[in-house]
C-alpha positions in Angstrom: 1.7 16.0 -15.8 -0.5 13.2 -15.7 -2.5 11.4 -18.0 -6.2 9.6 -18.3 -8.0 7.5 -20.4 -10.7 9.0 -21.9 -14.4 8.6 -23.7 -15.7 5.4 -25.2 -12.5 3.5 -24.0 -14.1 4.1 -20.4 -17.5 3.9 -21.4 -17.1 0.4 -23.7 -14.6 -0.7 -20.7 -17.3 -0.2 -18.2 -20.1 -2.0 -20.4 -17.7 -4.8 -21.5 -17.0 -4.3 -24.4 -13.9 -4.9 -26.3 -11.8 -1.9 -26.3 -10.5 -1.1 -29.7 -8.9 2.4 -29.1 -7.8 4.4 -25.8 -7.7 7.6 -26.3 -5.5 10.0 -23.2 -6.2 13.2 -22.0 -3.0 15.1 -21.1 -3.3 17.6 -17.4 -0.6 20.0 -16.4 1.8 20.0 -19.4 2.7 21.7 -22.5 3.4 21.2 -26.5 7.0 21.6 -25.2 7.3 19.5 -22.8 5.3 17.1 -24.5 7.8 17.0 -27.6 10.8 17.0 -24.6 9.4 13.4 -23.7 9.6 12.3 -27.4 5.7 12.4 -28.2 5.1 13.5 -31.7 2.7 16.8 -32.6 -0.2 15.5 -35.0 -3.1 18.3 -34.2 -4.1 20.7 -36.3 -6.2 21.9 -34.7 -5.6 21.2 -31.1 -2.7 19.8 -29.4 -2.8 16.5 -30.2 0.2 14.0 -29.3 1.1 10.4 -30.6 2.8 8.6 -28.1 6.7 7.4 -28.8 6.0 3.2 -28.2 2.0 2.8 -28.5 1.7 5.4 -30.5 -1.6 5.9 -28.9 -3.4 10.2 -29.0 -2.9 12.0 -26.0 -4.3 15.1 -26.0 -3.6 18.4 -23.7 -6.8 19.1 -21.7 -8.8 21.7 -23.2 -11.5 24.4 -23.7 -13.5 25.3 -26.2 -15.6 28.5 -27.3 -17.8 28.9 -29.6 -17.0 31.7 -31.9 -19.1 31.0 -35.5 -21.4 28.6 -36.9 -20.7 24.8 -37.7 -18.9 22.1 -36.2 -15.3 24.2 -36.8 -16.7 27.8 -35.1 -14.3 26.9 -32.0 -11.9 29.1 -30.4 -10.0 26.0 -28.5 -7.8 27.3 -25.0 -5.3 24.2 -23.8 -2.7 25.0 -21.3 -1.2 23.4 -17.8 -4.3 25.2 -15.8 -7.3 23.3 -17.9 -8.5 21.0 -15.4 -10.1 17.0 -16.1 -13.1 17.8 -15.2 -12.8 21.3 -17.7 -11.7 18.8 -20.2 -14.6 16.2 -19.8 -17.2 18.9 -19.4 -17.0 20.2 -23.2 -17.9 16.6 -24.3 -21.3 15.5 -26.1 -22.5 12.5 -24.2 -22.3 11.9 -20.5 -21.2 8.4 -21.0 -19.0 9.8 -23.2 -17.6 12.2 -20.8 -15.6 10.0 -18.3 -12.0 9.2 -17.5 -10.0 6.5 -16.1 -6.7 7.3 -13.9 -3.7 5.2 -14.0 -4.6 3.4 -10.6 -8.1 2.5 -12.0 -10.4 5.0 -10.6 -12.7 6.1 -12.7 -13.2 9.8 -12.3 -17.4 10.8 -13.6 -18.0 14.6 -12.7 -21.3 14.2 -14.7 -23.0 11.0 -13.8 -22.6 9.3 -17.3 -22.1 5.5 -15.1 -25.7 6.2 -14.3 -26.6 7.1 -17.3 -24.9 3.9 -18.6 -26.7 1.6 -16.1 -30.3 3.7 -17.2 -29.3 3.0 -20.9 -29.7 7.0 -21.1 -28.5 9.1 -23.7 -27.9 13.1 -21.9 -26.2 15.9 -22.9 -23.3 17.0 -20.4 -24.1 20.8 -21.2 -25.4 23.2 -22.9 -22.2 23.3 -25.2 -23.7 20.5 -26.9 -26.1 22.9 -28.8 -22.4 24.4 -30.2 -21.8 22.0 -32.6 -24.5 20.2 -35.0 -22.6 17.3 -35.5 -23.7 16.2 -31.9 -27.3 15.7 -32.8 -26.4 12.6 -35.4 -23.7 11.3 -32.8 -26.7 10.7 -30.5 -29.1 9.5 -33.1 -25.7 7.3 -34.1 -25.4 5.9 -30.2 -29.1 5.4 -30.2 -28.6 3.0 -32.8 -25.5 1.5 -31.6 -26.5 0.8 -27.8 -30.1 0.8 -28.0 -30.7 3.4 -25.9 -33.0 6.4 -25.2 -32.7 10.0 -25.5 -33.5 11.8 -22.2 -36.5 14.2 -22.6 -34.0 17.4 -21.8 -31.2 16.1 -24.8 -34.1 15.6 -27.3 -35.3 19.2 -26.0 -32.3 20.7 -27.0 -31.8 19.3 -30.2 -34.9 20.4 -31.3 -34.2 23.7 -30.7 -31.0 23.0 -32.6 -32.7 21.9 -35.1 -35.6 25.2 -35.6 -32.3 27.7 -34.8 -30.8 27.2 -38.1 -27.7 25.8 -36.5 -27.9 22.6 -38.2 -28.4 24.1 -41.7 -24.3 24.4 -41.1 -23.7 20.9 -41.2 -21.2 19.5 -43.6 -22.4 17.2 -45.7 -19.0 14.7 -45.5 -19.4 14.9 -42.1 -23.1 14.0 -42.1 -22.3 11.1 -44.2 -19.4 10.3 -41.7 -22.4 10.2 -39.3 -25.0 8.3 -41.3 -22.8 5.7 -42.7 -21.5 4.7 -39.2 -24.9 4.6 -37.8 -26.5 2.6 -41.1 -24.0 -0.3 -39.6 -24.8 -0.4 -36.1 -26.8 -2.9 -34.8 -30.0 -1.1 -35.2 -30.0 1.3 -37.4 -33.3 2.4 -37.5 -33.0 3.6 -34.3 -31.2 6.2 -35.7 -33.5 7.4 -38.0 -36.1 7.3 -34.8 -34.1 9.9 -33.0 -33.7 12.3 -36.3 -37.2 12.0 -36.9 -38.2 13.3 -33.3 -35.9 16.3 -33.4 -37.0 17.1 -36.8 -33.5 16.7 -38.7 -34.9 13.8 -40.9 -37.1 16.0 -42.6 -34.2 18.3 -43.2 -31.3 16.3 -43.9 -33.5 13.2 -45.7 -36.3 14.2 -47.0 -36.7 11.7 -49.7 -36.5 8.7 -46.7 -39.6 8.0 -44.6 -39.7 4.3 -43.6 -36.6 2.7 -42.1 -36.7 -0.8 -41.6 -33.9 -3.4 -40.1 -30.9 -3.4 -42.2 -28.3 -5.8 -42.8 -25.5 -6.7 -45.0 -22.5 -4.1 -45.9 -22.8 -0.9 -46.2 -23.5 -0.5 -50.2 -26.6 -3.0 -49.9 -27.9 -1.1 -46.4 -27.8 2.1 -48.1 -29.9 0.8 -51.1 -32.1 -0.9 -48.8 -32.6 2.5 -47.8 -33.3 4.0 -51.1 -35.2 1.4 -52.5 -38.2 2.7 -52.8 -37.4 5.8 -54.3 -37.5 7.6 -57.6 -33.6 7.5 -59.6 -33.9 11.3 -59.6 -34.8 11.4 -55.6 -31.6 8.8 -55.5 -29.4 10.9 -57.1 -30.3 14.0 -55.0 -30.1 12.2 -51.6 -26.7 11.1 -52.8 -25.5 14.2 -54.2 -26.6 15.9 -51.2 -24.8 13.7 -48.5 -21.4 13.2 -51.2 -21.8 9.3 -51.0 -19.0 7.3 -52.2 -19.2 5.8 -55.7 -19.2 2.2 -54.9 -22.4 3.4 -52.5 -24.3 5.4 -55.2 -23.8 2.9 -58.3 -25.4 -0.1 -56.1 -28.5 2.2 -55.0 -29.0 3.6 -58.3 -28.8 0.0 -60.1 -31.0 -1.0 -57.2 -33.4 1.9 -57.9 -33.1 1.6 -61.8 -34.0 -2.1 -62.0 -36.6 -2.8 -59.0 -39.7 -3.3 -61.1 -37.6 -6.0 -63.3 -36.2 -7.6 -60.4 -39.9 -7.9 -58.6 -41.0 -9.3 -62.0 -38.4 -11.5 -62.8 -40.2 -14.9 -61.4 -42.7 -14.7 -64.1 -39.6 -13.1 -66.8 -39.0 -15.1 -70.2 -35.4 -16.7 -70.7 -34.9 -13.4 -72.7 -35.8 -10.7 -70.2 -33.7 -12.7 -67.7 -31.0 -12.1 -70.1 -31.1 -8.8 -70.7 -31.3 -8.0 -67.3 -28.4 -9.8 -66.5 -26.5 -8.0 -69.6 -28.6 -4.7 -67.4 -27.3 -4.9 -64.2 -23.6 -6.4 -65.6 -23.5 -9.6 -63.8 -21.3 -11.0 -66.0 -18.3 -8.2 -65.5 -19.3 -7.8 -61.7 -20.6 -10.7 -60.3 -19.9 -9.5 -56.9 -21.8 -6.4 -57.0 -24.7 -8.6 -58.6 -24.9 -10.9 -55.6 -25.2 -7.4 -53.6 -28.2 -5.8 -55.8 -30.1 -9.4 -55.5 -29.1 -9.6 -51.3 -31.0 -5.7 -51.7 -33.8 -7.2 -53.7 -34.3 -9.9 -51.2 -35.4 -7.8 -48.3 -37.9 -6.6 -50.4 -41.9 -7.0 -48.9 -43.2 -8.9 -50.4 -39.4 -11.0 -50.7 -38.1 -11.7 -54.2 -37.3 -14.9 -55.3 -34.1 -14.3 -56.7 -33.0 -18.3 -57.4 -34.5 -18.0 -61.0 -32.1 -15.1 -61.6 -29.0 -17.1 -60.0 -29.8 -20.1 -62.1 -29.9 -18.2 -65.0 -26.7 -16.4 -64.6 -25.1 -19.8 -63.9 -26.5 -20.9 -67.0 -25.8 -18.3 -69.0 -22.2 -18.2 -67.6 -21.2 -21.7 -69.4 -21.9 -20.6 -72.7 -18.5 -20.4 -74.5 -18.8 -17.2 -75.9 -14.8 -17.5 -77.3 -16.3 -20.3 -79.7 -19.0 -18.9 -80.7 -17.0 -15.6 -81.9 -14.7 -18.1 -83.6 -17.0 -19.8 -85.8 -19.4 -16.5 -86.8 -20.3 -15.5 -90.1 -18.6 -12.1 -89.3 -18.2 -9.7 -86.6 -21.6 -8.7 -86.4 -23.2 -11.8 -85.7 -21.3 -12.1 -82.7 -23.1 -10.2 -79.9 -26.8 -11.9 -81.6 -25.1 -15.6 -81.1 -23.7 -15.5 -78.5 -27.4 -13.7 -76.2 -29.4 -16.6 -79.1 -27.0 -19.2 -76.7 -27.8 -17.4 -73.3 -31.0 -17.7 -74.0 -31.4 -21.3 -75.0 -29.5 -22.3 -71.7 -31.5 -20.2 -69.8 -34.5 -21.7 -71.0 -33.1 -25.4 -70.5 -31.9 -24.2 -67.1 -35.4 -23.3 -66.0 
């Protein structure tokens, strides 16, 4: 039995970069010996073990064959004869598809060090055209390293792409895929690679520029969608299953982009009831997201006006106002007649 560090630990290691996660590949044992030395089973679908101290994954070398369409068409073989290099050899990326031995030597049966040093994105083989998912991994660690996509990988996703094969993609997993990539470093770069293998058109119609990004992930992803149509938002959402939190702040974004461009020249009034619009006084935070969104707008809004009137409008004690109204209905009128009024002296 021996055991080797595997996949981006190497990869990160060798590019020095922290290490957040090691990740083992098991050679020679079995799920029975493996549970003999204390490690726990977690796999479902593959012998995965965590270990009994670091509760680190190792996982028994193994083989896979495709046997139906979609990331989970895999008949997977692991036993004592699977070799490393067997193991390594059904990975996506070359310079994902190294290992590291307990004495340090770093074992590379496909060249991904090179690849590293070329800042080269290759395919180890042609399994990669057996699972979909592979083609936004790449366009992900285009975005995350800044590399390139060798002529023969883009190639083969290509023809992924006009097979069909990616028409089997799950949507949580192509979120899994595109949310990661929106927070790398450059995430247009991901779009870039989607674009040339002709999955964009595909998988995001509706999206045809892609700028830099930055802040979390709500306000990249409706930096994304800003320049679309609320139905074309709630499609592109639908269709990739984005979490709530994601889909309210592009669709406010979406909903209120002409008010927000305008609101330099707004009255005290329309200020207001675009504050009461986009509920910046229940959800401040989210509020200080939609105006980071509107700020990246070409050209930028000027959002200060809206922050000064929310500030404004915030120290109106609408507690004493309700206490001294004629009756219940006058209430709501009052208190926005006060908003306004400090909105107005506020500007």
């Amino acid at each position: 039995m021996r055991a080797y560090v595997v996949g981006g630990a190497v990869r990160d290691e060798l590019l020095g970069l922290p290490v957040q996660d090691r990740d083992y590949v098991v050679v020679g044992s079995t799920p029975e010996e493996m549970e003999r030395l204390g490690y726990k089973p977690v796999g479902k679908d593959f012998p995965v073990f965590l270990h009994p101290q670091t509760h680190e994954e190792y996982a028994l070398a193994r083989t896979e064959r495709k046997s139906g369409r979609g990331y989970k068409g895999f008949t997977v073989h692991a036993s004592p004869d699977v070799t490393l290099e067997d193991d390594l050899r059904r990975r996506d990326l070359t310079i994902n598809a190294m290992a590291k031995a307990e004495d340090g030597t770093i074992i590379d049966p496909f060249d991904g060090r090179r690849d590293l040093e070329n800042k080269i994105l290759r395919h180890v083989s042609d399994a990669f055209a057996e699972d979909p998912v592979r083609i936004l991994r790449t366009a992900r660690f285009a975005a995350r390293f800044g590399f390139e996509v060798a002529p023969e990988t883009l190639a083969l996703m290509k023809r992924m792409v006009n097979s069909g094969e990616t028409d089997y993609l799950v949507p949580e997993r192509v979120w899994q895929e595109i949310s990661r990539g929106l927070m790398e470093r450059e995430p247009q770069r991901m779009f870039e690679v989607l674009e040339r293998c002709g999955l964009r058109e595909r998988l995001l119609p509706e999206l045809e520029t892609f700028g830099p990004l930055e802040g979390n992930l709500a306000e990249r992803f409706a930096r994304l969608a800003w320049p679309l149509k609320e139905p074309e938002v709630e499609e592109l959402c639908e269709r990739l299953k984005v979490p709530n939190e994601v889909r309210e702040l592009a669709l406010l974004a979406c909903r209120n982009r002409v008010a927000l461009r305008a609101s330099r020249l707004a009255t005290p009034h329309a200020l207001l009831e675009l504050l009461k619009r986009t509920d910046a006084f229940r959800r401040p935070e989210r509020f200080q997201e939609l105006l980071a969104v509107a700020r990246r707008d070409t050209p930028v809004v000027d959002t200060k006006r809206l922050e000064r009137a929310l500030d404004a409008a915030k120290v109106v004690d609408a507690a004493t106002i309700a206490a001294r109204a004629p009756s219940p209905q006058d209430i709501p009128r009052l208190i926005d007649e006060a908003r306004v009024e400090a909105i107005a002296r506020a500007l």
